[in-house]
C-alpha positions, -999 to +999 in steps of 0.1 A: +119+173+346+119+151+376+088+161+393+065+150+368+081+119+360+083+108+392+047+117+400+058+143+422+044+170+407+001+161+408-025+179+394-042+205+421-011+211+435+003+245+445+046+242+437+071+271+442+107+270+433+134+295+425+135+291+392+115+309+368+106+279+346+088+263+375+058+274+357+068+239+338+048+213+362+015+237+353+011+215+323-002+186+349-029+214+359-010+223+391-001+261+403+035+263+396+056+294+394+089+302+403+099+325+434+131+343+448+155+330+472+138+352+501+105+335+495+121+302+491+132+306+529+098+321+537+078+287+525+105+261+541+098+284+575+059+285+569+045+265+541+029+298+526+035+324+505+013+362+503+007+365+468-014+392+448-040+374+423-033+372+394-058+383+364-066+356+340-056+352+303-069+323+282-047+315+247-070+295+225-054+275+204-077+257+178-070+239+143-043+214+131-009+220+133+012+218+101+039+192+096+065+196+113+053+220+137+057+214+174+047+226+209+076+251+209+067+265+177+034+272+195+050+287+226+074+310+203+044+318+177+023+329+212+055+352+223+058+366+191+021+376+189+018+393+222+052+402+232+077+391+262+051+419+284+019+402+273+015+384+300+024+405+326+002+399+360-019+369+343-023+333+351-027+315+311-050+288+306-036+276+272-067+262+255-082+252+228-083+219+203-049+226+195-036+225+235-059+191+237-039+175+210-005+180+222+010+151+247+014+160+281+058+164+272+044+192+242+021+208+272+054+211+289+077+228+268+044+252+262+039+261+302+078+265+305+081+294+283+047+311+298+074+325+319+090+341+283+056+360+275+057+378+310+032+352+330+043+339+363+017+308+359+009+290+329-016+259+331-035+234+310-066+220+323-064+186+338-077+159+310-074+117+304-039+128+288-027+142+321-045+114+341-026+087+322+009+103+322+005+106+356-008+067+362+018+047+378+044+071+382+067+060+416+049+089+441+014+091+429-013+075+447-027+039+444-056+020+453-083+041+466-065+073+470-061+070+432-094+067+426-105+099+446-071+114+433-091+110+397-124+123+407-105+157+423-086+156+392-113+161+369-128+190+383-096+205+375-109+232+343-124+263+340-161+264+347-181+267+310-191+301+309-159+317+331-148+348+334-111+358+317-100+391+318-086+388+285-089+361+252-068+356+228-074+330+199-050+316+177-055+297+141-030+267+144-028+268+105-013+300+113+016+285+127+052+278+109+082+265+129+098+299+141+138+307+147+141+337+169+163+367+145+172+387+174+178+389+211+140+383+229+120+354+227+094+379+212+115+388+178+107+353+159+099+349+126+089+318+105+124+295+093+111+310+059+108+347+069+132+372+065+147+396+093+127+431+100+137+461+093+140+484+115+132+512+090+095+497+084+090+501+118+065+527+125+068+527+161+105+545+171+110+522+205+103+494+182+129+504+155+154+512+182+149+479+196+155+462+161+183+483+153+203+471+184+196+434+185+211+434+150+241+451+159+246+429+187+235+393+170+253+408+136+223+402+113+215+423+088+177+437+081+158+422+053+178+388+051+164+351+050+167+337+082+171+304+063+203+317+042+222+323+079+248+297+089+255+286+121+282+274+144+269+249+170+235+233+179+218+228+211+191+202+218+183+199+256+174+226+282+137+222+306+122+236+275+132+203+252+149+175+263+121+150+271+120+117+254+090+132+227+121+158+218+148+133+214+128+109+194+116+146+174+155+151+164+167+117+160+140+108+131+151+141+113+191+130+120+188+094+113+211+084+087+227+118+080+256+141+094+260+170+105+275+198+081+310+204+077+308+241+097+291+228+126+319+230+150+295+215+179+267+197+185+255+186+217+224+159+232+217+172+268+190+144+280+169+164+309+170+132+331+189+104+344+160+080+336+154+101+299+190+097+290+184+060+301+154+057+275+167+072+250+199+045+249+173+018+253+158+030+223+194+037+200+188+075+198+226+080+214+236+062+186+219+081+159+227+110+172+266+102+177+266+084+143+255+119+128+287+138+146+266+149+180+279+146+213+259+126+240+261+142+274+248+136+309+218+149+323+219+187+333+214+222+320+246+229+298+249+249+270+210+266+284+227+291+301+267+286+293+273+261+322+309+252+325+326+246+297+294+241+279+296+276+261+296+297+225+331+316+225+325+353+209+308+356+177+296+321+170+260+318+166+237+283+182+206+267+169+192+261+201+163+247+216+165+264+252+144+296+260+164+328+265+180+337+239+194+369+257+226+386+251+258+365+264+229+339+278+252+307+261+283+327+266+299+361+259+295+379+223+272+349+218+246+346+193+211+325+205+185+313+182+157+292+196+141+266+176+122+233+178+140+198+185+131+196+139+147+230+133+175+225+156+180+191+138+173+199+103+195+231+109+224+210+122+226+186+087+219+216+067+249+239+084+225+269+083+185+273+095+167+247+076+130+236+076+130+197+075+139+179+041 
């Protein structure tokens, strides 16, 4: 969150950190991926990392996206197409009309959950977007090392003609705003789909699979996701909880509450200086007007920090990017959505497209 608004983070650069989701800043058309604590002391001691390459995988993206539909919808639809393995020893170039269209913040919350489809490194080439988020941010350069900054810059794409190991190509129309059903960012459907069942499921390791992350998230096969009611909503996490988001759920709460089973809602501002723009702006307001709590900066209910938890059995919209077994606490249920879903859900008390 802070790299990139601070100008930090620069396109061209090569950035390691130990956290998986590092593969964030590669929206800015750096190398960013996330590494263990051993190889965290390794590059403070050297400055270097050895590192196998990586094949290449280009996801183009191309067409309009419906109403509604947001960069994480993109990310989950991508997951869901290929699987939490399909990108397993790849770099991604996300690509494509589609990718060129989303704001820099949308590019984000797409490279974050790269990470989720098996990748190490996902990237967007560098383009005048990218050049004018980063324009005037506290570390980048000025003067003349701006202007040679900008010339490296925009060499930063794949040469016409490239090689890619693999292509994958993606119809935006194609694209509804997903809610994960079960227990991997992979098993999505559409808010108007209905869960698998495992008994349609011609593969056996599939079925198996099905069959346990409805036991453990207590869904049962063939039901509308949208009929399932939930206990507490989400909006924050590194995956959605720039300003774009905030705006994103404030215009779908504004002037409406949150249902009567809700027993939580939480704001979870990714920044200091985002939390600080968003109360310039009245979302705070709108969002505790609707029955939301407004928190501090930080990762919270991501990953069950502190007291910022579900409690056994309750079930979150939430707009974070693991959605694993006990990730928001023990006997927890996880279901990842957009900043709109998580929103819409929130006034409707159950998942809800937005009305």
């Amino acid at each position: 969150m802070v790299g990139p608004e601070q100008g930090a983070t620069l396109p061209g650069m090569s950035i390691v950190c130990g956290d998986s989701h590092t593969s964030t800043h590669g929206a800015l058309g750096a190398l960013a991926f996330g590494i263990g604590t051993s190889e965290v002391e390794h590059v403070l001691a050297t400055g270097c990392l050895w590192q196998s390459k990586s094949k290449n995988l280009k996801i183009e993206v191309s067409g309009q996206l419906n109403e509604f539909v947001s960069a994480k919808d993109v990310a989950l639809y991508i997951i869901g197409q290929i699987g939490t393995a399909g990108g397993t020893g790849y770099a991604i170039e996300f690509a494509g009309t589609t990718i060129q269209g989303l704001s820099v913040e949308g590019r984000m919350t797409l490279c974050n959950m790269a990470i989720e489809a098996g990748a190490r490194v996902g990237m967007v080439a560098v383009d005048d977007k990218t050049i004018e988020y980063v324009k005037g941010r506290p570390m980048a350069p000025t003067g003349d090392e701006w202007d040679k900054a900008v010339e490296y810059w925009n060499t930063l794409h794949s040469d016409e003609g490239a090689h890619f190991d693999q292509v994958i190509r993606i119809n935006a129309k194609n694209i509804k705003p997903q809610v994960t059903w079960g227990t991997s960012p992979e098993m999505v459907i559409g808010v108007d789909g209905i869960v698998p069942d495992p008994d349609k499921e011609t593969d056996p390791v599939k079925a198996e699979g099905i069959r346990n992350a409805l036991s453990y998230i207590h869904l049962k096969a063939n039901t509308p996701i949208n009929t399932v009611n939930i206990d507490k909503v989400f909006i924050g996490s590194c995956t959605n909880s720039r300003i774009e988001d905030l705006r994103v759920a404030a215009a779908v709460t504004k002037g409406k509450h949150i249902a009567d089973n809700i027993k939580l809602a939480l704001v979870v501002p990714g920044s200091g200086l985002i939390k600080k723009q968003a109360e310039d702006e009245g979302l705070d307001k709108i969002f505790t007007d609707a029955g939301y709590e407004w928190r501090e900066a930080g990762c919270s209910m991501c990953l069950a920090m502190n007291a910022d938890k579900l409690e056994p059995g309750e079930r979150c919209a939430s707009t974070s990017n693991r959605n694993f077994e006990g990730r928001q606490g023990q006997g927890s249920f996880t279901h990842l959505v957009s900043p709109a879903i998580a929103a819409a859900s929130a006034i409707a008390g159950h998942f809800s497209e937005v009305r």
